[in-house]
N, C-alpha and C positions, 0 to 999 in steps of 0.2 A: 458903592454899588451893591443892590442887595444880592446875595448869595442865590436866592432863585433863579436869577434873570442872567446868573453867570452859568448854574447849572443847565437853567432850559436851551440857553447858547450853544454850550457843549456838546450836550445831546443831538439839539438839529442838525450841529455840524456832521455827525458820522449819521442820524437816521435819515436823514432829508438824501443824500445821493443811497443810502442804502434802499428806500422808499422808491427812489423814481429807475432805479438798476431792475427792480423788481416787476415796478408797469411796464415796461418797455420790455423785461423778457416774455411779458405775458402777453399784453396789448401791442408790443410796438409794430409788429409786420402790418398791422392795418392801418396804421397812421407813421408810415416811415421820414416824414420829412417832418414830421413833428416831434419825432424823437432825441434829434438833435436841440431845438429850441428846446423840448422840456430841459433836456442834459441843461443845458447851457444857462440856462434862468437857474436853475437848483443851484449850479455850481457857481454862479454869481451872490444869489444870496450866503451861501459858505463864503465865499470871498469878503462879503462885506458882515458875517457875525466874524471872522479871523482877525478882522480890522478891529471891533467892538472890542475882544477878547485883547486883543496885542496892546490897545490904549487904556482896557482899565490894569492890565497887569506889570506893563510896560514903565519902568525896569526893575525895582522889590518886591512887588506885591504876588504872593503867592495864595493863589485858591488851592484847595482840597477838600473833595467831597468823598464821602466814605458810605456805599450803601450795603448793607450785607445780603451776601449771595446764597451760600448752601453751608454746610457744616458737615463735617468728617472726624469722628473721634472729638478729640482734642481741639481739633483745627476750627479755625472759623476763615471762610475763604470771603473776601468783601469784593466789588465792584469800585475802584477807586478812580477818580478824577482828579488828576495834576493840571493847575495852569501854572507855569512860570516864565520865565521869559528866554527861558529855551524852545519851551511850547509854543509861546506866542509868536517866536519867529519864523519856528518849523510853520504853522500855520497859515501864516502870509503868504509864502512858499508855497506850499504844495498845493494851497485853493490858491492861487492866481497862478500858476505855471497847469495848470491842471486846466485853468477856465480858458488862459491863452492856447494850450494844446486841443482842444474840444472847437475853437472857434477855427483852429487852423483845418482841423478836421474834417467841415462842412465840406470845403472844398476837394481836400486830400481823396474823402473815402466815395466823393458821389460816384453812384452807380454803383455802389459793392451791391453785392445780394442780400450780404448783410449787416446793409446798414446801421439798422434798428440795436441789433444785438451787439454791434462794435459801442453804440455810446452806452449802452447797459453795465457793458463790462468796464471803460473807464471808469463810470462813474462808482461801480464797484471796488474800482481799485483803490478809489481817492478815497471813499471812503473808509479800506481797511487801513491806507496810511495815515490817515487821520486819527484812526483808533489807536495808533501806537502812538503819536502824539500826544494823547491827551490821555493817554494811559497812568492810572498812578499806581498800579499794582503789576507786577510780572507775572500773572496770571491775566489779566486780561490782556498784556501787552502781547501777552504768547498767543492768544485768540488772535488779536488781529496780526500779528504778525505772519499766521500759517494761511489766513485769508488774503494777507498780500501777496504769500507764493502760492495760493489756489488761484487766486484772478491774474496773475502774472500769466499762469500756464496756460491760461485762455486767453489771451492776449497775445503772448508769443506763438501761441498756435492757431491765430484765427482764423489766419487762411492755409486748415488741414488738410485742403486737397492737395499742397505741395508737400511733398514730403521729407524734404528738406526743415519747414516750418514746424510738422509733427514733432519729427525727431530731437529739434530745437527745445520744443516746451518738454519734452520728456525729461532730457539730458537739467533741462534746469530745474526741472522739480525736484528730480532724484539726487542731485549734488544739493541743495538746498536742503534736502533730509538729511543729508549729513549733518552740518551743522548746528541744523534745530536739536536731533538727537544730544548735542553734547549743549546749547543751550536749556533744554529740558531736564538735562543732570543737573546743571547749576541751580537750576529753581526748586528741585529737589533738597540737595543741599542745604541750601537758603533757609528753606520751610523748617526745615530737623533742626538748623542749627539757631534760628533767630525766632521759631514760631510763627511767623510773618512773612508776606511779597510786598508789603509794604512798602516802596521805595522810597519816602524820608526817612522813613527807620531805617532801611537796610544803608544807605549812603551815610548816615549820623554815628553811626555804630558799628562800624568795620573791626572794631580793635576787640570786640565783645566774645569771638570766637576764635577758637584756633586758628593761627597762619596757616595749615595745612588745608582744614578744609576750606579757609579765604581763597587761595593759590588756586586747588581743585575749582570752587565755584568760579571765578576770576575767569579762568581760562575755560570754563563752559560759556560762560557770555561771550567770549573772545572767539569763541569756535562759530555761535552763531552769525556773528558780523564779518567771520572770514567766508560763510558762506554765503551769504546773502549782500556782502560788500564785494565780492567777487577778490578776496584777497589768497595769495597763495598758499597752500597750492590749491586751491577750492574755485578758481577765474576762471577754470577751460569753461564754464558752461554761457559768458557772457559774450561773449561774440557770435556764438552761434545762433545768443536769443536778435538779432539782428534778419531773419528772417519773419521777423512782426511787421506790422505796417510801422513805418519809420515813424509817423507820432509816438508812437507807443514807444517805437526806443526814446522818442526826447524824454516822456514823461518817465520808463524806469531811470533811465540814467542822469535824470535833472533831480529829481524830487523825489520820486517813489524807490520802493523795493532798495538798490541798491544803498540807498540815501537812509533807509533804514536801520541798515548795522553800524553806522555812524554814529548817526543818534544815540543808540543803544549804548555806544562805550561814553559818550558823551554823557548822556542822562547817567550812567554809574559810573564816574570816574572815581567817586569818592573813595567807590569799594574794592578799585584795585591797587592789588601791594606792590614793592617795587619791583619783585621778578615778573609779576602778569605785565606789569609797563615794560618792563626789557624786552620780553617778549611781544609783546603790542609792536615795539618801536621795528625791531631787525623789522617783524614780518612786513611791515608796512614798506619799511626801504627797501626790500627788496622787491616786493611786489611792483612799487613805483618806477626801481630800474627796468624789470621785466615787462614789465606794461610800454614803456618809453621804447624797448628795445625791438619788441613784437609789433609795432605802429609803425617804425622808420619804413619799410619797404612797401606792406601793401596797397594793393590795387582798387580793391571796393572802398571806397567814399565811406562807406557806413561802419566796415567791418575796422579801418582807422582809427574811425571816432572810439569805437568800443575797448580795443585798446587803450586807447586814450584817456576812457575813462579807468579803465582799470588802473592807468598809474596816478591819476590822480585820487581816487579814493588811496592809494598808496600814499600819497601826501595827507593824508588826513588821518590815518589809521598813524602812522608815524607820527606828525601833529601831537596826537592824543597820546603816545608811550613815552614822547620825552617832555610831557607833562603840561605842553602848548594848547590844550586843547581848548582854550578861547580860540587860539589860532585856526585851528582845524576845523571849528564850528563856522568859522567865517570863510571857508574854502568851502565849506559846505555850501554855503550859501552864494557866494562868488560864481563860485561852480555851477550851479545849478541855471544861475542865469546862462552864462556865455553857454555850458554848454549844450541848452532847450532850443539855444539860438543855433547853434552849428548844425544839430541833427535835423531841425526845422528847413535852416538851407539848404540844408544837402539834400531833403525830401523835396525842396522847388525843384534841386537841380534833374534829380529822377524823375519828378513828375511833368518836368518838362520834354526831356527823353523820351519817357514812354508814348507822350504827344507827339515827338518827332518819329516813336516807330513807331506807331498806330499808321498815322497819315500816309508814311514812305511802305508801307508794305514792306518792312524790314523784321527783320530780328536780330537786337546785340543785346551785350549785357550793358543795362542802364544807369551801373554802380560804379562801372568800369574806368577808373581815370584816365588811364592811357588813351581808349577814347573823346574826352573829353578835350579841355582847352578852350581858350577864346572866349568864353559864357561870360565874360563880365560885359563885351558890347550886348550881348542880347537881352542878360541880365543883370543890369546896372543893381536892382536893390539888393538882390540879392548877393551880390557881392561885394555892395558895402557893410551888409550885417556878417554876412561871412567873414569880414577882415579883421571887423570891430570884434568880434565874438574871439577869431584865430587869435587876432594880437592879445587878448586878453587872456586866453590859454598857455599861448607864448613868453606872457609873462613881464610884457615891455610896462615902463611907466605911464601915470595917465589912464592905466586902464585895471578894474578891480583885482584881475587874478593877480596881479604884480604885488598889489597889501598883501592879500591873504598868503601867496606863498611865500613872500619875505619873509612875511612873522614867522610862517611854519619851520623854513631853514634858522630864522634868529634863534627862534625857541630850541632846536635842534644842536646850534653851535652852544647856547647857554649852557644844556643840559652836557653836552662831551664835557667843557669845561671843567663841571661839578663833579664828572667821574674821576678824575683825576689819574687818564690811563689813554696815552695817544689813538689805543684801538676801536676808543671809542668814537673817534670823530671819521668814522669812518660812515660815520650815519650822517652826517650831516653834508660831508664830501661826496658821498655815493646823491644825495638831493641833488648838490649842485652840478652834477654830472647830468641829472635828472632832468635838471634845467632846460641845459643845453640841447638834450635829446628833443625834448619839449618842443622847442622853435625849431627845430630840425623837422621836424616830421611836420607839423602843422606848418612849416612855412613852404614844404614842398606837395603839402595839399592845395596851399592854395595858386602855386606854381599851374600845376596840372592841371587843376577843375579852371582854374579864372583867365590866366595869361597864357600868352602863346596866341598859335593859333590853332583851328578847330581840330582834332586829331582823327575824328570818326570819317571823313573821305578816302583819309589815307590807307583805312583797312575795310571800306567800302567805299569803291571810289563809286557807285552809284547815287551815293549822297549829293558829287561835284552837279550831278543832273538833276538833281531834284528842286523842285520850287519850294516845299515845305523847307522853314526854317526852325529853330528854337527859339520857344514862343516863353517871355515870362509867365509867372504864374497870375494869378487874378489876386484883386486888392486884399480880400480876404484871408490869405496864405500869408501876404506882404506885411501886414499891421500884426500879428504876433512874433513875426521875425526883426521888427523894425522895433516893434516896444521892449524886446530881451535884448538889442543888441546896444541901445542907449541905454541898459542896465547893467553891462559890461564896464562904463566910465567908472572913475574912481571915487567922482565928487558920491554919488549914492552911500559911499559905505567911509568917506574922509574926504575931508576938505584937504588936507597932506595929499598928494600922488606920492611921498616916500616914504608915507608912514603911517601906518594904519590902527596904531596904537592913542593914537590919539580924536581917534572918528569915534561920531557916536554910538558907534554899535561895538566894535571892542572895548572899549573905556568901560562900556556898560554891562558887557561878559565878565569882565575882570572881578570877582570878588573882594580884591585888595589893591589897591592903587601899584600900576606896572613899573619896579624899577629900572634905570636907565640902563642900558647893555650898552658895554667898550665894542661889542662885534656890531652894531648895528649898521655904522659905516658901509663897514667889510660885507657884510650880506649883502646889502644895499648895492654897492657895487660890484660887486660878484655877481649880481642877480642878471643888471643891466647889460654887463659887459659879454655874461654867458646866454643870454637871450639875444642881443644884436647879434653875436657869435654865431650862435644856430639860424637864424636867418639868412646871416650871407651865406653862411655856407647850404644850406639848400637851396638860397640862389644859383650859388657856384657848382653844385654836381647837377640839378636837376637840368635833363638836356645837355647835358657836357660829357660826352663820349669818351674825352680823352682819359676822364679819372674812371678808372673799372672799380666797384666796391667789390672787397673779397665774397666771392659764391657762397662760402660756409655762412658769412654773417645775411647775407638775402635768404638763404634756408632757417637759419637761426629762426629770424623775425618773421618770413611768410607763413612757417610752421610753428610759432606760438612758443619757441622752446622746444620743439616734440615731445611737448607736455603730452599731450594725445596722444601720442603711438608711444610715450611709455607708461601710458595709465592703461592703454590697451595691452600691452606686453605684459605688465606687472597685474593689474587688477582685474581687467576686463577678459581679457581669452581666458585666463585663471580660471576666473570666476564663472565664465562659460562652458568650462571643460566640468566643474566640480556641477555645476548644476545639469548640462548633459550626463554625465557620471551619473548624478542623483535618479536622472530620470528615468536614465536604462536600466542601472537599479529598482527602480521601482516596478518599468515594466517587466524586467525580466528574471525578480528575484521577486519581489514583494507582492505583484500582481499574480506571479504564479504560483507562490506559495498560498497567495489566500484561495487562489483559482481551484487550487491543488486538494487546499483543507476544506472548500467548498464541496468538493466530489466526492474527496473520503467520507465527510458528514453525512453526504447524502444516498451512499452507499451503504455507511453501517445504519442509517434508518431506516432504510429499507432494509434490512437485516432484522433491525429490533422489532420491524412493526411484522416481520414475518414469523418471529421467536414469539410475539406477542401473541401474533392470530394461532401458530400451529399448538404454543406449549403454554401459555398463562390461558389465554381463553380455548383451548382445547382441554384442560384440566377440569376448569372450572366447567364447561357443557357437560364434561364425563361425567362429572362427580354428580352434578345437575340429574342429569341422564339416570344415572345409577339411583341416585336417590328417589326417582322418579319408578322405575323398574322396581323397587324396594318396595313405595308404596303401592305399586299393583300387586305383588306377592302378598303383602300382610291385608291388603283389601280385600282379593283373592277367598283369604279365610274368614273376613266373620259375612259369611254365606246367611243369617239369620233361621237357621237349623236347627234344634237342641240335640236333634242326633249328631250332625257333624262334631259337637264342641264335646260330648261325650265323647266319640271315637277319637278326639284330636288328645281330650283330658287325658286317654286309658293309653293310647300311646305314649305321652307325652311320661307316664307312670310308668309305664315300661321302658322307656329307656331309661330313666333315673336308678328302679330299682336294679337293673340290669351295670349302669355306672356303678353301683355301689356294691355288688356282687365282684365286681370284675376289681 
């Protein structure tokens, strides 16, 4: 294929939705129902040049284009273009999860106000996650990357008349700055020490610079994707971005933004050493327990999921530190299906809700499970995709998430193994605990939203009177929930259901043919055993009164950890008080000091300008003056007389000979 036809590919993939983001913020309030069509056509053709891109590069074939950008000193900074077949898959991805979330849309957003401007900003977003994609330089990949958390915060914040929502996009820009800050060291770094952001130079040539400043850079990339992966302690801001319209959590939490810092460790694993991978691994296992741990109890349908994903990017961030990261990339991708399908249901099930309390002249909260129940008679498809999507979360066989986390624990037990130190297998035992949690919490979502019976009469017994029922949603909502949730089955990603090392898309991540593992078995069933596990037993407590779960652990998980009230205790009031501090400082030290030297200034000027008027130009008039007086006296005398100038001569004689007498 020729090099043009791959370059001009690449390009329309990020200008084409960056292109029509653009008419729509300018033009689209006058043609709003065509806003969406445009979106939708653009983001189709991105769909189908991701297909072109993925079959000619798909599985060795690497493009690289290099155009030069600007120049600094020494430095020459290029615009680089990567296709590989980490690219190519990202691609697939996030332009078809992107085109399916935009189609579910139509329906989701009608009648916003602002319509027009909600598909601008997708298409903005797809765009910027595109651009890290197909990134081959970590200067551009850092362009789009601050463009993914710029159109994220307009997105989380759409609807800024809640303030709830504002607060949300605030909270995730601002913890996103964190991370970029120490991802922006490492690219510095990078630059000093290699001359280059070149990313096949920088991955081919790890060994070429000091382990200290590798280790430094390492864990600046690391910082980035704790931020923007939502991994600890950097996750408080991803639950909260749940006040966006729920498409938009499918697309951060399937494919975009979060899906980002994944990539990132993924696309440079080459270049981390083995302390940045120890530290890669803990955090991710922990984060994956805390995630698991913070989803068991709550109440909003959405606020769950998000959790939820936090412990699964925990699985993938771990994946990648005990060195599995073929495995991790396929969890990426796993993931991204079942879980665009879950958020997509869960937005039926609210958008169904909010049709039940429009109609009823009611008000409850529409997220709320305990009100819910029974929704599988009303809503049969949606609770097929819901189950397909859950049990694939869950973990069970037959269904994709079951490969990909297999591999990620197998790779997990391989690597304790090769430490040769029991403490280590605390990473791959703390997973399979993980597991467990996993089907516990999803299997008592689906408890509460599906089965049972209806729970909302019970705390609105106005309901028992009402004619309006819950209404499914229109076909249009139904067919991106039904196409993600038969992308959940296993056959997609292995024709094995117990083993995904041998499907065509691991086989083809692998760079070296995968040797056999003694633990595979044991994962294998550990996996099954701890996922049926967690199921019954969300069977068994959901709705079963007699077992009380201990109150510290429902406060544990409803509050996050009181990650939040000790980032407010420790960081936030802190750092309120020192900037209050500052500011009354300012008013009442700084402000009156300059207030102060303003007054004094202006008093000894008028001082000077009065020393000025009475004594520099009172001198100068005098002297003026005088000399003026002078010339009237000596005027005075030459009278034009020959007498006077005689009598002045005869005196002027007489006083002389009289001086010299004397």
């Amino acid at each position: 294929m020729p090099d043009d036809v791959m370059v001009i590919s690449a390009l329309l993939l990020v200008c084409l939705p960056l292109l029509v983001s653009g008419l729509l913020l300018f033009a689209g309030k006058k043609y709003p129902s065509g806003s969406a069509i445009l979106t939708i056509i653009s983001t189709g053709i991105c769909f189908l040049l991701s297909t072109f891109l993925f079959l000619q590069s798909w599985p060795d074939s690497i493009y690289t284009f290099q155009y030069s950008w600007f120049h600094v000193g020494r430095y020459t900074f290029t615009a680089d273009i990567l296709i590989d077949k980490w690219a190519a898959c990202m691609l697939l991805v996030v332009s078809f999860i992107s085109l399916l979330v935009q189609v579910y849309s139509t329906a989701y957003m009608k009648g916003d106000i602002r319509y027009a401007q909600y598909f601008a900003y997708l298409s903005l977003f797809m765009a910027a996650m595109l651009g890290i994609v197909l990134a081959g330089n970590l200067l551009v990949m850092y362009v789009a990357w601050e463009l993914v958390g710029f159109s994220s915060y307009l997105l989380i914040g759409f609807w800024l008349e809640k303030p709830q929502a504002a607060r949300a996009a605030r909270n995730a820009f601002l913890v996103n700055r964190v991370g970029d800050t120490g991802f922006l060291l490492a690219i510095i770094i990078l630059l000093v020490q290699f001359g280059t952001l070149d990313i096949q130079t920088l991955i081919t040539s790890p060994a070429s610079i000091d382990p200290l400043w590798l280790t430094i850079a390492g864990l600046g990339l690391f910082s980035g994707c704790v931020a923007k992966s939502a991994q600890f302690p950097l996750q408080i801001w991803l639950p909260g971005a749940m006040a966006g319209p729920t498409p938009v959590s499918a697309l951060i939490h399937a494919a975009t933004m979060v899906a980002a810092g994944v990539f990132l460790l993924v696309r440079m694993f080459p270049l981390f050493n083995a302390e940045v991978l120890t530290v890669i691994a803990i955090t991710g296992t922990i984060t994956a327990f805390m995630g698991a741990v913070a989803a068991l109890f709550q109440t909003d349908i959405k606020r769950l999921l998000a959790f939820s994903t936090i412990s699964q990017l925990g699985y993938m961030v771990m994946g990648i530190g005990v060195g599995a990261y073929q495995a991790a990339f396929l969890h990426l991708l796993t993931h991204a299906f079942f879980k665009a399908c879950l958020f997509l249901s869960a937005g039926a099930v609210i958008h169904s809700l909010h049709q039940l309390e429009h109609n009823s002249h009611m008000h409850f909260d529409t997220q709320d499970m305990r009100l819910m129940g029974g929704l599988r008679k009303q809503m049969p498809v949606t609770f097929i995709c819901y189950l397909l999507a859950g049990l694939s979360l869950a973990g069970l066989p037959l269904f994709s998430g079951f490969l990909s986390k297999d591999a990620i624990l197998l790779g997990a037990l391989n690597w304790a193994d090769s430490r040769n130190h029991f403490l280590w297998y605390l990473i791959p035992d703390i997973g399979f605990i993980t597991a467990f949690l996993t089907a516990l919490y999803i299997g008592r979502q689906l408890i509460l939203v599906f089965l049972g019976a209806f729970r909302l009469p019970h705390y609105l017994p106005i309901v028992k009177h009402s004619q309006h029922d819950v209404r499914d949603v229109p076909a249009v909502m139904k067919m991106p929930m039904g196409t993600l949730a038969v992308l959940s089955l296993f056959v997609f990603f292995s024709f094995n259901p117990f083993n995904a090392s041998g499907g065509w898309l691991l086989s083809r991540l692998h760079t070296t043919p995968e040797s056999a593992s003694s633990w595979h078995s044991f994962a294998v069933i550990m996996s099954i055993v701890l996922s049926t596990g967690g199921l019954a037993t969300a069977y068994f407590l959901t709705g079963n009164n007699r077992f009380k779960v201990p109150q510290a652990l429902k406060n544990i998980s409803l509050h996050n950890w009181y990650l939040s009230i000790i980032y407010r205790k420790i960081f936030i009031n802190p750092g309120r008080q020192v900037v209050y501090s500052a500011q009354q400082t300012d008013a009442k030290v700084i402000d009156k000091l300059v207030d102060y030297t303003g007054i004094i200034t202006v008093v000894l000027a008028h001082i000077i300008a009065w020393v000025d008027r009475i004594f520099v130009d009172g001198t100068v008039n005098l002297i003026s003056r005088m000399a003026g007086y002078l010339g009237l006296f000596t005027k005075s005398a030459q009278t034009g007389k020959i007498q006077h100038y005689f009598i002045f001569a005869l005196a002027g004689l007489l006083i002389l000979v009289f001086w010299i007498i004397l």
